[in-house]
C-alpha positions as CSV (number, residue, x, y, z in Angstrom):
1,X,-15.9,-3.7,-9.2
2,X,-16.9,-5.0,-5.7
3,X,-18.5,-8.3,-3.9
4,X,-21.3,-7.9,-1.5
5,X,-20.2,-8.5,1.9
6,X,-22.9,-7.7,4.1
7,X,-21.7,-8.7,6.9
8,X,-18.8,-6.0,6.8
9,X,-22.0,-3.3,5.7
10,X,-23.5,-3.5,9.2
11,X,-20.3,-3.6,11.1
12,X,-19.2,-0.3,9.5
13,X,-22.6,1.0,9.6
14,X,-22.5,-0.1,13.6
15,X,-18.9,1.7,14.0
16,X,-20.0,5.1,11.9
17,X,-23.2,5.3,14.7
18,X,-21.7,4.3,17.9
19,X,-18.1,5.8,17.3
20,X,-18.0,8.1,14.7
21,X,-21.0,10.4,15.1
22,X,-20.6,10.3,18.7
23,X,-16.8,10.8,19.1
24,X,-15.6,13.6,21.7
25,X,-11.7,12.6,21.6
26,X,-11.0,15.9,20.4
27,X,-12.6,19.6,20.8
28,X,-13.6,19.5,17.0
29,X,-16.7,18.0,18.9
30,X,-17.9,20.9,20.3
31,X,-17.9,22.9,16.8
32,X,-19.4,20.8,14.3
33,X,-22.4,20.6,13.3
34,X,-22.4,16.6,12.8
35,X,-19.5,14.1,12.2
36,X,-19.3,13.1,8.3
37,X,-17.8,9.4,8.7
38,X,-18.0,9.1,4.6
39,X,-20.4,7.4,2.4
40,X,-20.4,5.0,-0.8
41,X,-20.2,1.9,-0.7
42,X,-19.4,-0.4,2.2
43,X,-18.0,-3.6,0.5
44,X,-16.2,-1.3,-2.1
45,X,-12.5,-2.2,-3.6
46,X,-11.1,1.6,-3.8
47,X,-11.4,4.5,-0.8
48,X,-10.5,7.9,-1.0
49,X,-9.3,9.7,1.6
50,X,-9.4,13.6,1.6
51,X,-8.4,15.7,3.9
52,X,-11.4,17.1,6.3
53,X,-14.9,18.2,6.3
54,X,-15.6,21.6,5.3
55,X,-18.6,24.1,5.3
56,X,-20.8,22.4,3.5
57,X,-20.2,19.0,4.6
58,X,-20.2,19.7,7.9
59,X,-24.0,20.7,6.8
60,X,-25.1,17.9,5.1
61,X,-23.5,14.8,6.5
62,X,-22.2,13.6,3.4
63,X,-18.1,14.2,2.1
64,X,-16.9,16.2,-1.3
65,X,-19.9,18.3,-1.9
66,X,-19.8,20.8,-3.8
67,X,-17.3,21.8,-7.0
68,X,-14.6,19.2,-5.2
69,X,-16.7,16.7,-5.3
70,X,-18.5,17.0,-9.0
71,X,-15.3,16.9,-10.1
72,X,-14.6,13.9,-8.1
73,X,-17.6,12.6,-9.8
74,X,-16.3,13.3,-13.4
75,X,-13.0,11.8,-12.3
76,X,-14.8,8.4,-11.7
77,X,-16.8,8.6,-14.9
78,X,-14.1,9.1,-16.9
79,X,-13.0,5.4,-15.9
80,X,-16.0,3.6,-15.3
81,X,-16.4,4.6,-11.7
82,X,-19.4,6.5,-9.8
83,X,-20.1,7.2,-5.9
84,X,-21.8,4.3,-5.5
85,X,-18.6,1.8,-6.7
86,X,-16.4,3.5,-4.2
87,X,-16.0,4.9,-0.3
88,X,-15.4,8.0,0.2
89,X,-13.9,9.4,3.9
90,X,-11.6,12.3,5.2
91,X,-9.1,11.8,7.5
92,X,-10.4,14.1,9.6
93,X,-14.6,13.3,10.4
94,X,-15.4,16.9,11.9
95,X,-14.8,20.2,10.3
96,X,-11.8,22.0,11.5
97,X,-13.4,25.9,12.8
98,X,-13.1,28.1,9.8
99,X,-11.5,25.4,7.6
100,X,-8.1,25.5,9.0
101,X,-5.3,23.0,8.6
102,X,-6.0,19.8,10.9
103,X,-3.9,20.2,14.3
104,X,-1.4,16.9,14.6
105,X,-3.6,16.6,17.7
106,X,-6.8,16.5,15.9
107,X,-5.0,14.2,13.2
108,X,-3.6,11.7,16.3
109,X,-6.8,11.3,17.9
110,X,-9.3,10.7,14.9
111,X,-6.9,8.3,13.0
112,X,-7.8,5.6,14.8
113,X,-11.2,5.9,13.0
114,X,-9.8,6.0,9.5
115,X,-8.0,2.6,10.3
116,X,-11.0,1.1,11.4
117,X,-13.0,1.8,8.4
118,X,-9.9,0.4,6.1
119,X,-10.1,-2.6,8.2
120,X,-13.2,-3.4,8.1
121,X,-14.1,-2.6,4.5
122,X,-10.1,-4.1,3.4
123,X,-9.9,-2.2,-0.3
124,X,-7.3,-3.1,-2.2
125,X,-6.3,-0.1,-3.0
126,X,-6.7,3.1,-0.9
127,X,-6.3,6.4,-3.0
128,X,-5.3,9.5,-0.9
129,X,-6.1,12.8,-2.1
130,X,-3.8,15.7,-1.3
131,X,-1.0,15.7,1.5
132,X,-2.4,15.0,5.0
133,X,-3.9,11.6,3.9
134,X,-1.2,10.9,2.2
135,X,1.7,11.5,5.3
136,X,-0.5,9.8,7.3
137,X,-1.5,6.5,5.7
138,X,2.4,6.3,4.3
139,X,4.2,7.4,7.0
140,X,6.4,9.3,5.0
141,X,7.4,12.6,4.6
142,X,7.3,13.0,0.8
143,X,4.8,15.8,-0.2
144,X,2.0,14.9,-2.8
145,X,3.9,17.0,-5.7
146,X,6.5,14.4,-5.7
147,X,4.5,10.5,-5.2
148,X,1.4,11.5,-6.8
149,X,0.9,8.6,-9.4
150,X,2.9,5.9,-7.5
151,X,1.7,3.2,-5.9
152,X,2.8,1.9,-2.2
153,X,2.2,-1.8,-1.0
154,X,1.4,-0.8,3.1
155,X,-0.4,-2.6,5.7
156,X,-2.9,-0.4,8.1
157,X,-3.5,-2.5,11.2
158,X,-3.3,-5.8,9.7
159,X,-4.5,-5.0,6.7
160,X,-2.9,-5.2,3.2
161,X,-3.5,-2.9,0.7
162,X,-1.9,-0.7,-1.7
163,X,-1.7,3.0,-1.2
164,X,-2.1,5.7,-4.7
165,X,-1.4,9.4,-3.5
166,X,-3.6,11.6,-5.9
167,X,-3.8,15.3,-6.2
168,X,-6.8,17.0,-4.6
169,X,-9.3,17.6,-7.0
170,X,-9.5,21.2,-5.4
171,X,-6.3,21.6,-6.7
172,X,-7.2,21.4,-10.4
173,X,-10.5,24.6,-9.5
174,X,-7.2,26.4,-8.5
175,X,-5.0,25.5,-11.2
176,X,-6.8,24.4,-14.1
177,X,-4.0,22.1,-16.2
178,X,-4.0,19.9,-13.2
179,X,-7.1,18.7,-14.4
180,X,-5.1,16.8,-16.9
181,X,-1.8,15.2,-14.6
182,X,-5.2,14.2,-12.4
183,X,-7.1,12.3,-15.6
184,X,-4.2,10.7,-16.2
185,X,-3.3,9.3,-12.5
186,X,-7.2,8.0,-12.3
187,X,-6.3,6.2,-15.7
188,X,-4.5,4.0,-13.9
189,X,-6.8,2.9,-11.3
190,X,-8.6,0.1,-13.2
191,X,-5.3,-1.3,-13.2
192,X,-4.2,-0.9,-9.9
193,X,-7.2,-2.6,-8.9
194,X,-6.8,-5.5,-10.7
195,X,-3.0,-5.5,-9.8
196,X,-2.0,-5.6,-13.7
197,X,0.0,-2.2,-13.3
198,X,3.5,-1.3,-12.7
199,X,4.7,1.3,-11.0
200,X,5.8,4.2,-13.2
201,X,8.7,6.4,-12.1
202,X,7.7,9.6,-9.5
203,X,6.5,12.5,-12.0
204,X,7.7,15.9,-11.7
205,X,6.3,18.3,-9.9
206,X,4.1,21.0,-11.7
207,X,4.8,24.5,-11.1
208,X,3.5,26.1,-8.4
209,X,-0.6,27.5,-8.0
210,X,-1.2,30.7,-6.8
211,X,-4.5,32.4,-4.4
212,X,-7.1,32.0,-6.9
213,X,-10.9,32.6,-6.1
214,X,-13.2,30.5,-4.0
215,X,-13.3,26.5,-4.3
216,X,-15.2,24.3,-2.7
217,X,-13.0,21.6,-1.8
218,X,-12.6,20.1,1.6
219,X,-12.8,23.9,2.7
220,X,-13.6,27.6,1.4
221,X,-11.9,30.5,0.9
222,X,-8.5,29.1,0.6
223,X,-5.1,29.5,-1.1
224,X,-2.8,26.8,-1.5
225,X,0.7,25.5,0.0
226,X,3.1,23.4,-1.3
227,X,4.7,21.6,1.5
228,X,3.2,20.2,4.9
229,X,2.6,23.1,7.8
230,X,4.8,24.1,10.7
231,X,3.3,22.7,14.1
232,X,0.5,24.9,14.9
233,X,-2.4,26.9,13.6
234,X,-1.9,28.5,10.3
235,X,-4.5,31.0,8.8
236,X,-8.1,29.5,7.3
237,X,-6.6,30.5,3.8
238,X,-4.6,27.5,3.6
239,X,-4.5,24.3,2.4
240,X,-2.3,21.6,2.3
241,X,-3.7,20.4,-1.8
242,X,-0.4,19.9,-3.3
């Protein structure tokens, strides 16, 4: 599913050192434990992008640990994928404090990073998981609930690619049937990636989730939303999954 380019290996391994761990462009600095610049692998075809670090990645280093990320895991095994085929990043590299929504501050001044890493690994496709990475890397207002699914030809400094807005896989420990809209949008990745699929027509959005118990997505403790957040700070029991 990928060609070895070792060349673009060390130059991301270079920028996730000197840049990454190191960055101070926002106060997130001064609260984390460690930046978590992603992991997989560097010459890989397909990226996620989630949404931030939470407790336990801020911990370990390492993105979508914990129930999130097993899911994840199962996600990619149900089409031939693991870890190690893919990269997988945030759009934000440091924990927000108590998991809140990222500020458009915070979101502004780590961007920058996020393009980087697309430019230098240049997937071909570039799957975004939950709203924030979506608005950002589309430019577009259009909430997850109504894209999910559908495919977007962009270009992210230079770089061609084609964008595939996914549901959080938080979202299906809150609300278990979108376990099955989610199998169904990974189905379609093999083909995506080998640019044999058509786009299919926006799907309809499920019903709305309700505060369930714990999850261990890109945060804890949280409830979700359905629509992108007013400027500003809203409470740690939020999150921007659908």
């Amino acid at each position: 599913m990928h060609a070895n380019h070792p060349e673009r290996s060390a130059e991301l391994g270079a920028y996730h050192h000197d840049e990454i761990m190191s960055c101070t462009r926002c106060p997130l600095h001064a609260t984390r434990t460690q930046a978590v610049p992603g992991s997989g692998n560097l010459n890989a075809q397909v990226v996620f992008v989630g949404e931030a670090p939470g407790y336990h990645e801020d911990r370990l280093g390492v993105p979508f640990v914990g129930q999130a990320g097993k899911l994840l895991d199962q996600l990619l095994e149900g089409i031939g994928l693991a870890r190690d085929d893919v990269f997988i990043t945030n759009v934000l590299k440091c924990r927000p404090p108590e998991n809140r929504d990222p500020l458009p501050a915070e979101i502004a001044a780590c961007r920058d990073h996020l393009f980087r890493q697309v430019q230098i690994i240049r997937p071909r496709l570039i799957c975004t998981l939950g709203n924030f990475a979506t608005k950002l890397l589309s430019g577009r207002p259009d909430g997850i609930s109504r894209v999910h699914g559908c495919e977007l030809e962009i270009s992210l400094g230079g770089t061609p690619t084609v964008l595939y807005p996914l549901y959080h896989p938080a979202a299906a420990l809150y609300m278990p049937t979108m376990r099955s809209v989610l199998q169904e949008d990974f189905a379609r990745i093999p083909g995506l990636i080998s640019g044999a699929e058509a786009a299919p027509s926006p799907a309809a959005a499920p019903p709305e989730p309700t505060r369930t118990p714990d999850g261990d997505g890109p945060r804890t403790d949280v409830a979700v939303s359905s629509d992108p957040p007013p400027p500003g700070v809203r409470p740690a029991t939020q999150l921007d999954l659908f």
